[in-house]
C-alpha positions in Angstrom: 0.0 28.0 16.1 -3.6 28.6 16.9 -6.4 27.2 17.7 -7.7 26.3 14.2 -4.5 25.1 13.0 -4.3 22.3 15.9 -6.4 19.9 14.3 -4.2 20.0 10.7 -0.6 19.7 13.0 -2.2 16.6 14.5 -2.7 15.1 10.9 0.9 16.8 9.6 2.0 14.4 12.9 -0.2 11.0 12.0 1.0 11.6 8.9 4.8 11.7 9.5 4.3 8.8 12.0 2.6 6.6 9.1 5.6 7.3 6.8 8.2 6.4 9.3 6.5 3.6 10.6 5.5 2.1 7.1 9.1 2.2 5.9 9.6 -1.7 6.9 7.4 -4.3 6.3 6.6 -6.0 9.5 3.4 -7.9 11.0 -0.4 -5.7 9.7 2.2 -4.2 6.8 3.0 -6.7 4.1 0.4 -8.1 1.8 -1.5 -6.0 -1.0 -4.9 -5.4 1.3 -2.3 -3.2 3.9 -1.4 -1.3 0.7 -5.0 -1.4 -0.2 -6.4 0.1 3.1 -3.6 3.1 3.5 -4.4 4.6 -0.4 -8.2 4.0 0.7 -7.6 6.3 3.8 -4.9 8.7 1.7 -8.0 9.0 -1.1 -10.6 10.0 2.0 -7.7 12.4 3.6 -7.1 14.2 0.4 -10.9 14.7 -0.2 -11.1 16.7 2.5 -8.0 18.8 2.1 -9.9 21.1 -0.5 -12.6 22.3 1.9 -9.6 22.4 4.6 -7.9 25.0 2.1 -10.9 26.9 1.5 -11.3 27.5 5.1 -8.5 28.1 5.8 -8.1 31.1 3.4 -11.6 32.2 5.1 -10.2 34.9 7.5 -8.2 36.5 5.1 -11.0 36.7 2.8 -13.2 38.2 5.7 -10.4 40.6 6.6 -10.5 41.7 3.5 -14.0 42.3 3.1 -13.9 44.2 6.3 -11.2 46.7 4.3 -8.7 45.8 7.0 -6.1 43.8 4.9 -3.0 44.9 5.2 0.2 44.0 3.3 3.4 43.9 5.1 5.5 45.7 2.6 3.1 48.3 1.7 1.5 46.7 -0.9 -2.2 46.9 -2.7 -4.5 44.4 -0.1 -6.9 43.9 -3.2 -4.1 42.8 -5.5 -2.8 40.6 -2.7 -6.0 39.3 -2.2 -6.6 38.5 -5.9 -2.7 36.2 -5.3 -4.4 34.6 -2.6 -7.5 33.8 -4.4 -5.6 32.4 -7.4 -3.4 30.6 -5.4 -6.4 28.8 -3.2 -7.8 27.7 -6.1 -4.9 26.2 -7.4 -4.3 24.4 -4.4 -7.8 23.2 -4.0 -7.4 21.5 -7.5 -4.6 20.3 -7.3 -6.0 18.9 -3.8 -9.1 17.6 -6.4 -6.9 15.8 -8.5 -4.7 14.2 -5.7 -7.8 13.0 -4.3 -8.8 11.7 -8.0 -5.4 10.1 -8.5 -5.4 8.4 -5.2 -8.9 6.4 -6.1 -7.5 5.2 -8.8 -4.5 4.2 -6.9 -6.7 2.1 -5.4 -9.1 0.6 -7.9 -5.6 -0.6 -9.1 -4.8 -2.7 -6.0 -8.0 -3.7 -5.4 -7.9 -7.0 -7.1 -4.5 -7.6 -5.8 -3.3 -10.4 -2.9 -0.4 -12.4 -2.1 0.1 -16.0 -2.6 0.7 -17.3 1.0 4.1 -19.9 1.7 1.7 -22.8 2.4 -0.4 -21.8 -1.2 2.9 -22.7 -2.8 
């Protein structure tokens, strides 16, 4: 792992925690607002991920540049690059409509709440 890539193993770990953690209801997660507040933090995490995948692609991209790409199994750099490209961009859409999907997520629970025993 390097450097860089310490930041995004943290989050891959807060991540994992959250979903282990969340998998029983207990005291702070068990009405609609708890529901509410996660998807509000998903939504901000995954409109970050597209600049995330950008950059992350960024050394390649200046390797390439640089005309020192190389392709393990002998293979045309520039048409690897061009994969690389195509596939970035896919990602960072898809990360674009995650992030999309996830608002309305949450406009959805917005009005939501739970009628409390004693409301009975």
């Amino acid at each position: 792992m390097t450097e860089m890539s310490k930041p995004l193993a943290e989050a891959s770990e807060l991540v994992r925690k959250f979903n282990h953690e969340s998998r029983h209801l207990a005291a702070g997660w068990e009405f609609p607002g708890d529901a509410y507040s996660a998807v509000a933090e998903l939504a901000d995490l995954a409109r970050k991920l597209g600049q995330a995948i950008d950059q992350s692609v960024r050394p390649v991209q200046t390797t390439s540049d640089a005309g020192r790409l190389t392709v393990d199994d002998g293979g045309d750099p520039d048409v690897a690059m061009v994969r690389v490209q195509n596939r970035r961009g896919q990602a960072v859409y898809a990360a674009l409509r995650l992030s999309y999907a996830l608002d309305e997520l949450h406009s959805a629970l917005s009005p939501l709440g739970a009628r409390l025993p004693a409301d009975s």
